[in-house]
N, C-alpha and C positions, 0 to 999 in steps of 0.2 A: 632833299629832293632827288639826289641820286639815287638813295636809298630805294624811295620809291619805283625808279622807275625801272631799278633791278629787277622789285618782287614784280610790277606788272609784265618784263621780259619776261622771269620766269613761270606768270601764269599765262602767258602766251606762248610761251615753248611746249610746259608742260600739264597742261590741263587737258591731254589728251585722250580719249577714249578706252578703254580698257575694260567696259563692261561685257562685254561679248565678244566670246571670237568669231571670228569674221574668216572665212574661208575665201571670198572673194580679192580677188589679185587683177591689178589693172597692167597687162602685159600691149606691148605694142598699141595703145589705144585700143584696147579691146578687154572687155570685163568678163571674166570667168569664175567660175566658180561660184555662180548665183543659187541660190535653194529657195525654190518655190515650194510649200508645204501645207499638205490636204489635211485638215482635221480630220480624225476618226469617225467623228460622228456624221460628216457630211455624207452623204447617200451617194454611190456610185452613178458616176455620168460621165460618158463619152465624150460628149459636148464642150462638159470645163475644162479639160483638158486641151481639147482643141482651141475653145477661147483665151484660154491661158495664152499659147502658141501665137495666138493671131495680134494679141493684145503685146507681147513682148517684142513682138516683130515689128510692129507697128512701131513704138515706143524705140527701137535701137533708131529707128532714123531719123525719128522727130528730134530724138538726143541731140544725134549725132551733127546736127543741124543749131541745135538749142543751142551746143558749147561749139560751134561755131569750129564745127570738123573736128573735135578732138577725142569724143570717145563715144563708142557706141557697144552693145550687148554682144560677144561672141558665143560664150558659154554658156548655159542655163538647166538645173537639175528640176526637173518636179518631182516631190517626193510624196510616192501614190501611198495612201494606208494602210495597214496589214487587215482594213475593216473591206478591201475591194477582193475581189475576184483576183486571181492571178493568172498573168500571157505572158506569151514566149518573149514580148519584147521587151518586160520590164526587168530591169539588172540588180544588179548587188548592190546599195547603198555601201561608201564608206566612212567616211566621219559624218554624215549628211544627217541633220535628224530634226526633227519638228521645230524643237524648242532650240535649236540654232539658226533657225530658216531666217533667212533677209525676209522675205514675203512671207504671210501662212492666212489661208482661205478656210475661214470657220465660218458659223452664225455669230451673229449677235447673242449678247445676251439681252431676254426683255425683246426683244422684234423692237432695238433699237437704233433700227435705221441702216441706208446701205452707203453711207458717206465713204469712200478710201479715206482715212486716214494713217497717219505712222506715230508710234510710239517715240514720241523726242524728247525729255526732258532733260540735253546735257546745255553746254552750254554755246555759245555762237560758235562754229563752226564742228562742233562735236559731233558725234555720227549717231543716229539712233539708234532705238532696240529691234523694230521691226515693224514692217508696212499690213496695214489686216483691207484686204477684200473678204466681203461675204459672198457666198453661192450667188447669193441671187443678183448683186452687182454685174458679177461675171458672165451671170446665164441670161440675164431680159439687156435691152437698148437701155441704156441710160443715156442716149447720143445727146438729146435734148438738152439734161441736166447738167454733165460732167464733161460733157465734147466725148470726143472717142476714149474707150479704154486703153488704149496706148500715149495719151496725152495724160492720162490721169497718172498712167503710172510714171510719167515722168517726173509730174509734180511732186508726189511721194516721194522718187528716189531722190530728187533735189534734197529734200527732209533729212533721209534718211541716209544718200553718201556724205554730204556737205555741210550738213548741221545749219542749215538754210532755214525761215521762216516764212508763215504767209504772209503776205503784203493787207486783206482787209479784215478787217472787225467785226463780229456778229455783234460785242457787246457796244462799239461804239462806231454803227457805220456813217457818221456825219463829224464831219467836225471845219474850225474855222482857219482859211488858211491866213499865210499873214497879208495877203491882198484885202482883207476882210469877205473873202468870198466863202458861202457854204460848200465845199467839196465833199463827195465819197469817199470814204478811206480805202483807196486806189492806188496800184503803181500799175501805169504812168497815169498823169491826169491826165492822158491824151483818149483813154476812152472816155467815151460819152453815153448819154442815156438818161433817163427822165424818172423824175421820184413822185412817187402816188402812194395814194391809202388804196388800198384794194375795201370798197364799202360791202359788195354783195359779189359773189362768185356760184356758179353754176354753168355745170359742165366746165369746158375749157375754155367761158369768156367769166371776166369779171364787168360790173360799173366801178371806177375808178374815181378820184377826183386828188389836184394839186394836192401835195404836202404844206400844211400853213407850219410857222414856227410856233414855237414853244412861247407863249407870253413871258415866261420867267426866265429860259434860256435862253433864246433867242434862236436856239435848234430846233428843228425840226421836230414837230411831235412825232411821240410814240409808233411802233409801226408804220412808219412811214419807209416804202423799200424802193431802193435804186434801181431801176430797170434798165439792164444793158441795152445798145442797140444792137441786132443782128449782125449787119454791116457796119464794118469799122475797117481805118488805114492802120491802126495803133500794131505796132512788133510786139510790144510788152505789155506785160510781163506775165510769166506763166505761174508762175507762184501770188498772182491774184486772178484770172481768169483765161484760165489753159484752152476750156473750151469755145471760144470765139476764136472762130477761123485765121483771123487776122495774126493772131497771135502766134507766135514762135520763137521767143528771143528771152532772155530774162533781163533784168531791168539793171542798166549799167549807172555808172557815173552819172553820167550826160541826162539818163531818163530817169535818176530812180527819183522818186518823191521822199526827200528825209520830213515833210509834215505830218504825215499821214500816222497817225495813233495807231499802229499796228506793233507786233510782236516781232518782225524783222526789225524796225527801227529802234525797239528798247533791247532788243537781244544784244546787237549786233551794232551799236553807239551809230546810229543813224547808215552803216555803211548798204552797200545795194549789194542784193544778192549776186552779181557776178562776180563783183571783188572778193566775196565771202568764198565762191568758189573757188574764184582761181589764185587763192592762198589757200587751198586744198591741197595735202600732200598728192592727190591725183593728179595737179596742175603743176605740182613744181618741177617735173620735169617731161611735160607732156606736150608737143607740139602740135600743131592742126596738121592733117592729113593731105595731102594733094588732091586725091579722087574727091569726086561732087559729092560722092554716096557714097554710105557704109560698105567696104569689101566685101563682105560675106551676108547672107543672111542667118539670126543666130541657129547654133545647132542647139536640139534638145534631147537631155537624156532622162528615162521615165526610171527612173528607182523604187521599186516599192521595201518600203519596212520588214525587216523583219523579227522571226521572234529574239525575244530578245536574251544576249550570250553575255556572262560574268564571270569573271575569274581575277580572283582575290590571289593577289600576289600579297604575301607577308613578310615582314623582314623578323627573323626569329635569333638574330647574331646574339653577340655576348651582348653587347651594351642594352639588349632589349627587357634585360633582367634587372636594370635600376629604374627606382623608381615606380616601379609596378607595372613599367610598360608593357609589358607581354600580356601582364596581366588586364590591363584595361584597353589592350587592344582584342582577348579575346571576349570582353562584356560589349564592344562597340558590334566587333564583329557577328557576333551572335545574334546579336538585335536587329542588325543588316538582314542575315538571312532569314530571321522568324518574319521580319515585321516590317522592313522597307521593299527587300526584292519582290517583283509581283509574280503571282500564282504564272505557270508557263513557262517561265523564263528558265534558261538552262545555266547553271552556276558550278562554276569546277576552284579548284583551289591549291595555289602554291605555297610551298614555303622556301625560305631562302636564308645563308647565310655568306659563305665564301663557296658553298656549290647549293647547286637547287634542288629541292624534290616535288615532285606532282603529287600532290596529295590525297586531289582526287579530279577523276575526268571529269565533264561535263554530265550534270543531272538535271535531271524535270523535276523544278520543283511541283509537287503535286499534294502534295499529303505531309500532314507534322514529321510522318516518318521518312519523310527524305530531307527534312530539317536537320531532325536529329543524324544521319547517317554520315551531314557532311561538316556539322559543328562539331563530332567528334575527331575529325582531323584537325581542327586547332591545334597551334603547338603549345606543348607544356613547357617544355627546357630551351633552355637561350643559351646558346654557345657560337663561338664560332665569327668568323668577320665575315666582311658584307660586300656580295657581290650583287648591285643592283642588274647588270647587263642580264647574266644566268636566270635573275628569278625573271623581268619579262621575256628571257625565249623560252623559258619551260613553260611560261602560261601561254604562248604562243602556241606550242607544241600538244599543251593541254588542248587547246580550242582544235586545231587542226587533224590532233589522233579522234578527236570525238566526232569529226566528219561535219564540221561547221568552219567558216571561210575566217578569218581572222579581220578580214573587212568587214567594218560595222559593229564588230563586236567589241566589247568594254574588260577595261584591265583595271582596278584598284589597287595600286600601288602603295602600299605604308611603309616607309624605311623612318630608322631615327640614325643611320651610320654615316659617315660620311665614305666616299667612293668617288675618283677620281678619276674613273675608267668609263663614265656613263656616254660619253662621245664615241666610244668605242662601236656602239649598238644602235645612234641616228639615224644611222643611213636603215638601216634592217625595220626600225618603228615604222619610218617613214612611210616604207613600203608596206609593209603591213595591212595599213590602212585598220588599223585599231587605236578605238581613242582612250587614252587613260586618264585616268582621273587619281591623282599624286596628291597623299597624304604625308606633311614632315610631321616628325612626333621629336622635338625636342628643339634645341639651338644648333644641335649638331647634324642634323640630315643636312646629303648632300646639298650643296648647293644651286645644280646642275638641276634638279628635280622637276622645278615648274616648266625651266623647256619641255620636257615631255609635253605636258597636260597643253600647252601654248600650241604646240607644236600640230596637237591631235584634236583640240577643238573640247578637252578635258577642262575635267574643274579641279581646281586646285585648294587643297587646306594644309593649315598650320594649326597644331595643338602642342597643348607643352605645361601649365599649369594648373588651366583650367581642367580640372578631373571630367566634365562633362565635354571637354572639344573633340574629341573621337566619335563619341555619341552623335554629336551635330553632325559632324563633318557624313558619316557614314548618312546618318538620315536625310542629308540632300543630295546624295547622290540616287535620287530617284528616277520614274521612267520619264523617257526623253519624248515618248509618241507623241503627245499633246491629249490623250487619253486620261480625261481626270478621275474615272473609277482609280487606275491606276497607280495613282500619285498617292504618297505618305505625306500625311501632313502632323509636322511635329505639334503640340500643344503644352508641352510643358517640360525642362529641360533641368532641374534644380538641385545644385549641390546642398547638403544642409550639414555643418557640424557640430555635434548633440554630444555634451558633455554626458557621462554617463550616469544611469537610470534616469533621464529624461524625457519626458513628449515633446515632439515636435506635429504640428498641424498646419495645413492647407487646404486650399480650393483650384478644383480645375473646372472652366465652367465647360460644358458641349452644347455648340449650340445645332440648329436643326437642319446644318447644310452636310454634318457627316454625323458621323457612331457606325459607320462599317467597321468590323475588324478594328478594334479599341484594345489595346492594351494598356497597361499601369506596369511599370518594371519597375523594382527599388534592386539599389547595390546596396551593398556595404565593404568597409574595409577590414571589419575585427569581427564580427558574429552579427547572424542576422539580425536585424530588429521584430519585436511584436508589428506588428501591419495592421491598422482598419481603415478598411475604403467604404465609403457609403455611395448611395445612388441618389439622386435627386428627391424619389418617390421612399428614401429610407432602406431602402433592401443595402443589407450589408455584406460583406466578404472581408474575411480573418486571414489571417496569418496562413492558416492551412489549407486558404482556395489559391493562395501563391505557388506556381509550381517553381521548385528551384533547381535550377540545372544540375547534370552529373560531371560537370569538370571541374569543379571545386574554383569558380571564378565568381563566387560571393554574388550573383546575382538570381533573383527570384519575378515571375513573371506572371501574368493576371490575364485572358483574353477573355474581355465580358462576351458572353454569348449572344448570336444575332446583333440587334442596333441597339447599341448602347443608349439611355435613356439621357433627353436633352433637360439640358437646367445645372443648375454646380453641384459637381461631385466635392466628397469634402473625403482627406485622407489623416490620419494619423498616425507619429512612427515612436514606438520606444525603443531607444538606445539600452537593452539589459545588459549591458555590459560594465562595467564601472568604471572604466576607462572613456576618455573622449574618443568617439570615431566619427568618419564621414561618411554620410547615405545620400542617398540619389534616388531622385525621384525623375521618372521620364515617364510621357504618354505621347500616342502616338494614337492615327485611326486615317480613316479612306473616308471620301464622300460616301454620304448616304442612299446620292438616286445619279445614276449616268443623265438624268437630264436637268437637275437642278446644281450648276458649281457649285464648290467649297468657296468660303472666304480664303483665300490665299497671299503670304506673305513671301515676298522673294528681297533680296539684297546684295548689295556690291556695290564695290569704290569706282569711281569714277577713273580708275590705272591700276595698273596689277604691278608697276612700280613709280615708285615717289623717289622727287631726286630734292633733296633739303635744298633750299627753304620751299619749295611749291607746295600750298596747301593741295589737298584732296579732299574730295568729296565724297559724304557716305547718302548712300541712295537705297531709300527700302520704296517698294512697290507693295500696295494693298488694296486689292482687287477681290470682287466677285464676277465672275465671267470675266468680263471685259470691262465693267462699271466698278469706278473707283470707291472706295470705301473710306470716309470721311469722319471726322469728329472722335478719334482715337487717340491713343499716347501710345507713342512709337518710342523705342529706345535701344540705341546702340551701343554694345560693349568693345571698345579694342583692345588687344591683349596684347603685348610686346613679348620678346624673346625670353625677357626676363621675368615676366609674368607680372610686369606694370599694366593697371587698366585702366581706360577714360571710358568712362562711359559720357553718352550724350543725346540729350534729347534731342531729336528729329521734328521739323516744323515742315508747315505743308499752306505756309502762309505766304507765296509768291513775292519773297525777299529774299536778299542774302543770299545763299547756297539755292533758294528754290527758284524754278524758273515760273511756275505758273502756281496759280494761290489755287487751291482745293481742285488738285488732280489727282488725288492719291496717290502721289509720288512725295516721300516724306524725307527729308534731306536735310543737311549741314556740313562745313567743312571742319576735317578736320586737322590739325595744326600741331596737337601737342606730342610730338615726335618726341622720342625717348632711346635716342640710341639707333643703331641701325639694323637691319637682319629682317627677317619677317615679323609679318603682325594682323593678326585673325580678327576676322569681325565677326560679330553672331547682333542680330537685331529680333527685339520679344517686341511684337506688336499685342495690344493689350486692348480690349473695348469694355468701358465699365457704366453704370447705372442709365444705362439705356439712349447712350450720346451717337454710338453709332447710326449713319445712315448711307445710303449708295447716293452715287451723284450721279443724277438721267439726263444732267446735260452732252450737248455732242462733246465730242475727244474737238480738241484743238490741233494745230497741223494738218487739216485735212485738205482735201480737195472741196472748193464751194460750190454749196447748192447753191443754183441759178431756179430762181423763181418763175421766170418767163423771159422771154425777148419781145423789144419793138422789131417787125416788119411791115415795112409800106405805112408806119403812122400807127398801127394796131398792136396790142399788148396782145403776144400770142401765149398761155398759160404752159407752164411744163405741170406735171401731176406732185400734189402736194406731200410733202415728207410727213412718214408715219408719225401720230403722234404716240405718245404715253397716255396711258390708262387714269385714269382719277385715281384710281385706288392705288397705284405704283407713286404717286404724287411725290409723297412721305418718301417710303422704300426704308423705313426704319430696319435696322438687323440685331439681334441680340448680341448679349455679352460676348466675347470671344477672347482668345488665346491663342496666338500664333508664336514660333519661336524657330529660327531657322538661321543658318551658316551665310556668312555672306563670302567666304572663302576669304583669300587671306593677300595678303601685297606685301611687296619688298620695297624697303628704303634703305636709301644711299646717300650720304653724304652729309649724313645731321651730325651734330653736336655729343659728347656724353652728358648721360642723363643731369642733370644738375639745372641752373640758374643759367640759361642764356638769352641774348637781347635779343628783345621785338623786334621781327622783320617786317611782319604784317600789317597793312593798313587795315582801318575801319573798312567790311567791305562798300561796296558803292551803289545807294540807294538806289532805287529802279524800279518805286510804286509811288514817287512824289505826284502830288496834286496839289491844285488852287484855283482857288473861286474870291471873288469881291466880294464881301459885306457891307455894303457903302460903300463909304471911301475907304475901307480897310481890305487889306487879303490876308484870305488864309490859306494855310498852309498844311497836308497831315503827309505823313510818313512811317514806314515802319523804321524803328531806330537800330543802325549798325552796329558791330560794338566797338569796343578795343580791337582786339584782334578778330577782325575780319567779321561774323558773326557771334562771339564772345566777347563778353562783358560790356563793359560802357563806354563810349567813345567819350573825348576828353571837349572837344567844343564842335562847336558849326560853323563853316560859310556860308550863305547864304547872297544870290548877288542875281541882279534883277537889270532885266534891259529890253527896250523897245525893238532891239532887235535881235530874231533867232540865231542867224549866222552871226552875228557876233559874241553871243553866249557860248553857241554850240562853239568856235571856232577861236576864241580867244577872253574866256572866262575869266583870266584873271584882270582883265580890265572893264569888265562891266562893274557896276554901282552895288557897290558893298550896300548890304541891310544891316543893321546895327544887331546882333543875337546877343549882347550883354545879361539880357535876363534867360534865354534860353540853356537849361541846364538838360546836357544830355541825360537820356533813360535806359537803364536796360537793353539789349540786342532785343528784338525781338515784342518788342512794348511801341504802342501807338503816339507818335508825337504831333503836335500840334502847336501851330505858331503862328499869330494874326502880326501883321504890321502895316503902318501904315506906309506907301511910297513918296516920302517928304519932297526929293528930290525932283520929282515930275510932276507937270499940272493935270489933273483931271479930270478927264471929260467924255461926254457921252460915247463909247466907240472906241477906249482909248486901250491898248492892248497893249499886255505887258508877258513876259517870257524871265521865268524863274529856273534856279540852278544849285543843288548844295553840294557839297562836299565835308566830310567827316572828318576831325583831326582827334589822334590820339596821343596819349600822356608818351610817348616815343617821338610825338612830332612827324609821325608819318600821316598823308596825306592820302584818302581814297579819292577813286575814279571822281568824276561828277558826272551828279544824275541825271536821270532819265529830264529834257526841259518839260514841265509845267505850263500852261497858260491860262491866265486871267484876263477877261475883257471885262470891263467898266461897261453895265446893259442898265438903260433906263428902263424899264417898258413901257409898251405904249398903251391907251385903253384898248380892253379886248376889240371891241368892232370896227378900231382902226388898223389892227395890224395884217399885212396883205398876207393873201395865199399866193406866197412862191411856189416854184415847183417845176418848172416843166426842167431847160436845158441845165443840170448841174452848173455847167461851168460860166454859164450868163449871169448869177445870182450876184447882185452887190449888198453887201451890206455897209458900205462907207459912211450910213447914216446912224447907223444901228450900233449898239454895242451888245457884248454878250458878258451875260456872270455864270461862267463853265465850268468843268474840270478836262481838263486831255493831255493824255501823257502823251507826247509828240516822239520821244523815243526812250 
């Protein structure tokens, strides 16, 4: 039991955010460093800008109010597009940029809908990825629906600093409390308000009538929707209903409702969203303020974009000549400049060793022949030791002689040396205001290296065995504008070793969201191979449409002309050499139309360091536009220093490591640590025999639609949320191929590689349900494993009580279930388990409160779950049973039972 309550210390120390850097710093009760960020594609307006303004300013006081005097918005960046006009008053961005923004104001994809929501899938008080208003939220009233836009945005940043949830349920807004009353899934139930079927609606009135119950549940039929009242005394809580006046407070101790089937109470083991806050590292040493009101009103600074500046620092020293690394730093890097950097962009390049040289200033990319003019600066020879400081001030110096600001502009970093002098040169980055982006290539790169990239708001990789991790790493260092023409999206990334005179063959599929700018690149390590690539439609290309570079770096290159043809490409390679060598197959391409997204595949762990024993979490996201992409096999490889790998399927079945079932957030933890140093992830998102589809329901975390208000007695209507199209219904998408870097993390303090003891519990269920069968209940679940989400837990507890708070509150004295027969399944496999409750007598009304917990073959114990409840419902004949409905909180059912399913948390 000690054991246990170690690993849950340690996943409550370290289960900390590390997906994104975060440039925002909470100084004196005051937030700075906020990034508000304009898609490209959004059409210049004066106005949003202004509402932006009006809506944060609002929002600092409501805050500052909400957390009850402790923090409110000082600072705030909006970062204008390089798609606007340009004025005197807009500045220099310097690490600022779309795809780091806390906020970012695009369309929808599909005109689906203008809900604020925030990107959250870590875990209870984790911080999100980022808050999305559309244009048109920002630009019409939504006053009606959402209360004011500075109330909405507070809800979001609740989301999105805090790792907070919403308090009610689209999928399950009714449920029974244990008074046997019908309540809303509400925090507090101190608001009030009246539930109806809306029967006929025109204009802004509807005919209404009482919600009757479900004959078979005892709930509330279908459609049946909770009408706030206009006027209410209720404070809480904002993270269920921000826009009612009344409201200002989030929902404490004292208020919160831990009954309520919502996603705060299963996230977050029934606790109330203030406690989640103020065990926020922004609370742990943050006092209330004396003054009534926020000090200042926030300032804002307009940054617009610009074009965009790269300079490839390389480390060229002695050690860069084992193992071919020079060598396959300059096939990564060449691939960079052909195929990931976008047209415009000005690109210079260093090299370094124990002094530096500028190899070349800053150039517009424009034409193949300024490709070739600065791939011929690659270095051929590796000599010499390694002065990290020297090669970034000569790339400094690069950007700066070429008469471009060193702020906002990007630095590629690849060392494989080690260098103990890189402190030397912090304070100088610092200032800079240039973000680098730090490639290690071996066990031996500095150690020091990822503070840079930490530091600069950069992305960080590890390569080392993997012959294709260069390749990755350089291909996701893509553009940052949020401009998808822009973005390289990798498709296919594959080492192959081909004993000699051998064929080897494949398939890359393309489907019809890109084939801009398509290439086919093969390596080799000993002589080229024969090549045939075919095209869907059969048009082939040999050997001899390969054009192969002049730096003798064993790589040859294909750019199908115009849009690449959609459906699967199929390649062939022969090895004519008689010797075994390794070949490489990479592809790569741009969307097809600036107004239809790519399917897009992005990744990253849950911390950018692991401290042994804390599992970590690996997180792929698979998205078109904004709408998650569904019914795929995700799969992630980690690579250790050593060049051990786990690869691991990714599930998207809201268990285990996932927080929500089919969000296209596809995840698992991972555990099997092998030593310490760095460890690279790369995740192949795959779609095959036509399983893929988009999911058009709303994003979760958002701000809720409010349907109407009661005033004066009358149902006053708000205007109704856009639907989906018939034909979008489906939203089926072809085959696809994604394959992309999830950057890399550092661990500390594990074990060597070998045979050591289970730390990990089963993780802790958090989708149980139960319903009566008769006299029987049942029971389903997704099953935990052994270790945490792997393999098979060893038994179950299983324990049943008439009362929640003594479940919730002291579970191991509630009434053991017998599971003798129940043999655990698979992580990840559906369980099921009927019993009867011997112990209790039975009767109509009679409500019961279930609870499990997972034991594994180590004897370590997981959390317990999410409670369950089961009500014993006779029903009544249909034209006996009343139409309830007006005041929610008057509703008894003390005669009544129910046979339900609700996850209480």
């Amino acid at each position: 039991m000690v054991l246990y309550l170690t690993v849950i210390l340690f996943l409550t120390l370290h289960l900390l955010p590390g997906m994104k850097s975060s440039m925002v710093n909470l100084i004196n009760n005051g937030y700075d460093g906020i990034v508000i960020a304009i898609n490209p594609s959004v059409p210049e307006d004066e106005k949003l800008i202004q509402n932006i303004k009006e809506m944060v300013t609002e929002a600092s006081t409501y805050l500052f109010h909400a957390t009850k005097r402790r923090v409110y918005f000082r600072n705030v960046s909006i970062l204008i597009p390089m798609t606007w006009k340009s004025k005197s008053e807009y500045l220099m961005p310097k690490q600022e940029s779309y795809d780091q923004a806390e906020v970012i104001v695009a369309n929808p994809y599909l005109k689906h809908g203008d809900d604020p929501y925030t990107l959250q899938y870590g875990r209870c008080g984790e911080k999100g990825q980022y808050i999305h208003f559309t244009p048109d939220f920002l630009l019409n009233n939504n006053l009606p629906i959402y209360g004011s836009r500075g109330r909405a945005f507070v809800h979001e940043w609740a989301h999105l600093r805090w790792g907070i949830f919403d308090e009610y349920n689209g999928d399950q807004p009714f449920y029974i409390s244990r008074r046997n009353t019908i309540e809303a899934t509400r925090c507090s139930t101190h608001i009030t308000g009246t539930n109806v079927i809306f029967k006929k609606c025109q204009g802004g009135s509807c005919i209404t009538r009482p919600c009757r119950r479900d004959s078979q549940t005892g709930l509330y039929e279908a459609k049946c929707t909770f009408i706030p009242e206009k006027s209410q005394t209720a404070k809480e809580s904002i993270m269920f209903m921000q826009s009612l006046h009344s409201v200002t407070e989030f929902c404490t101790e004292e208020t919160h409702n831990t009954e309520a089937p919502n996603l705060q109470n299963r996230m977050c083991n029934g606790k109330s969203t203030w406690d989640v806050i103020m065990n926020s590292t922004d609370f742990q040493n943050t006092s209330p303020m004396t003054e009534m009101n926020p000090p200042t009103h926030p300032t804002f600074s307009l940054l617009k974009s610009k074009q965009r500046v790269v300079c490839l620092v390389l480390d060229k020293s002695g050690s860069m000549s084992s193992e071919d690394r020079l060598f396959r730093m300059n096939q990564a890097a060449e691939l960079y400049l052909i195929q990931v950097i976008e047209k415009e962009s000005l690109v210079g390049m260093v090299t370094f060793d124990s002094v530096a040289e500028i190899r070349n200033y800053l150039i517009k990319i424009t034409d193949d022949d300024v490709y070739k003019n600065i791939t011929a600066n690659l270095p051929q020879k590796a000599s010499g030791g390694t002065s990290i400081c020297r090669g970034l001030k000569a790339g400094f110096q690069a950007i700066i002689q070429s008469h471009q600001s060193t702020s906002g502009s990007e630095i590629i970093l690849l060392t494989d040396g080690e260098d103990n002098e890189i402190h030397l040169c912090i304070e100088e980055v610092k200032q800079s205001g240039v973000i680098i982006h730090t490639i290690a290539l071996g066990p031996s790169a500095a150690k020091e290296l990822e503070t840079l990239s930490d530091m600069t708001g950069g992305n960080r990789f590890y390569a080392n065995k993997d012959i294709n991790g260069l390749t990755n790493a350089f291909s996701r260092i893509s553009s940052r504008s949020g401009s998808i023409t822009q973005q390289t999206i990798q498709l296919e990334s594959k080492a192959l070793a081909i004993t000699g005179k051998k064929w080897v063959n494949g398939t890359v599929p393309i489907d019809s969201t890109i084939g801009n700018d398509t290439f086919f690149v093969v390596t080799w390590t000993i002589q080229k191979p024969e090549i045939l690539l075919q095209d869907p439609k059969g048009k082939k290309y040999k050997t001899s449409d390969f054009k192969e570079d002049k730096l003798n770096i064993h790589s040859a290159r294909l750019r199908i002309p115009g849009i690449a043809e959609t459906g699967t490409w199929t390649y062939s390679l022969l090895n004519n050499h008689a010797s075994s060598q390794m070949l490489t197959v990479t592809v790569t391409t741009r969307a097809r139309s600036p107004t239809t997204p790519p399917v897009t595949a992005t990744a990253h762990m849950s911390q950018n360091t692991a401290h042994y024993p804390s599992p970590v979490i690996v997180y792929a996201q698979v998205s078109q536009g904004f709408l998650p992409v569904l019914g795929i096999n995700v799969t992630a490889i980690v690579e250790t220093e050593d060049g051990h790998q786990v690869t691991l399927e990714l599930w998207d079945n809201g268990a285990g490591a996932d927080t929500v079932k089919n969000d296209g957030i596809y995840s698992r933890y991972f555990t099997d640590y092998h030593g310490n140093g760095r460890y690279s992830l790369k995740v192949h998102a795959q779609a095959r025999n036509n399983m893929a589809r988009l999911s058009l329901r709303q994003p979760q975390n958002k701000a809720l639609y409010i349907p109407g208000y009661i005033e004066n007695g009358k149902i006053i209507l708000n205007p109704p949320r856009p639907e989906v199209k018939d034909n979008l219904a489906k939203a089926e998408i072809e085959d696809f191929n994604r394959l992309t870097s999830g950057g890399s993390f550092t661990v500390s303090g594990a074990p060597p590689p070998g045979n050591h003891p289970s730390v990990f519990p089963p993780n802790k269920i958090i989708d149980l349900e139960a319903k009566f069968k008769e006299y029987h209940i049942q029971l389903s679940w997704t099953a935990p494993g052994n270790v945490l989400d792997k393999g098979k837990a060893n038994s179950y507890i299983i324990r049943i009580s008439k009362s929640f708070v003594d479940l919730q509150e002291d579970f191991d004295n509630a009434t053991l279930v017998n599971t003798s027969s129940l043999k655990p399944k698979e992580a990840g496999s559906v369980e099921n388990f009927e019993f009867k409750p011997e112990s209790f007598r039975i009767e109509n009304g009679t409500n019961f409160y279930i609870a499990v917990r997972a034991i594994n073959e180590a004897n370590l114990i997981s959390e317990v779950s999410n409670i369950a409840q089961a009500v014993k419902f006779i029903p009544m004949p249909e034209d006996s049973v009343p139409a309830l409905g007006t005041k929610i909180s008057a509703i008894s059912l003390a005669i009544f039972g129910l046979a339900m399913i609700l996850s209480i948390f």
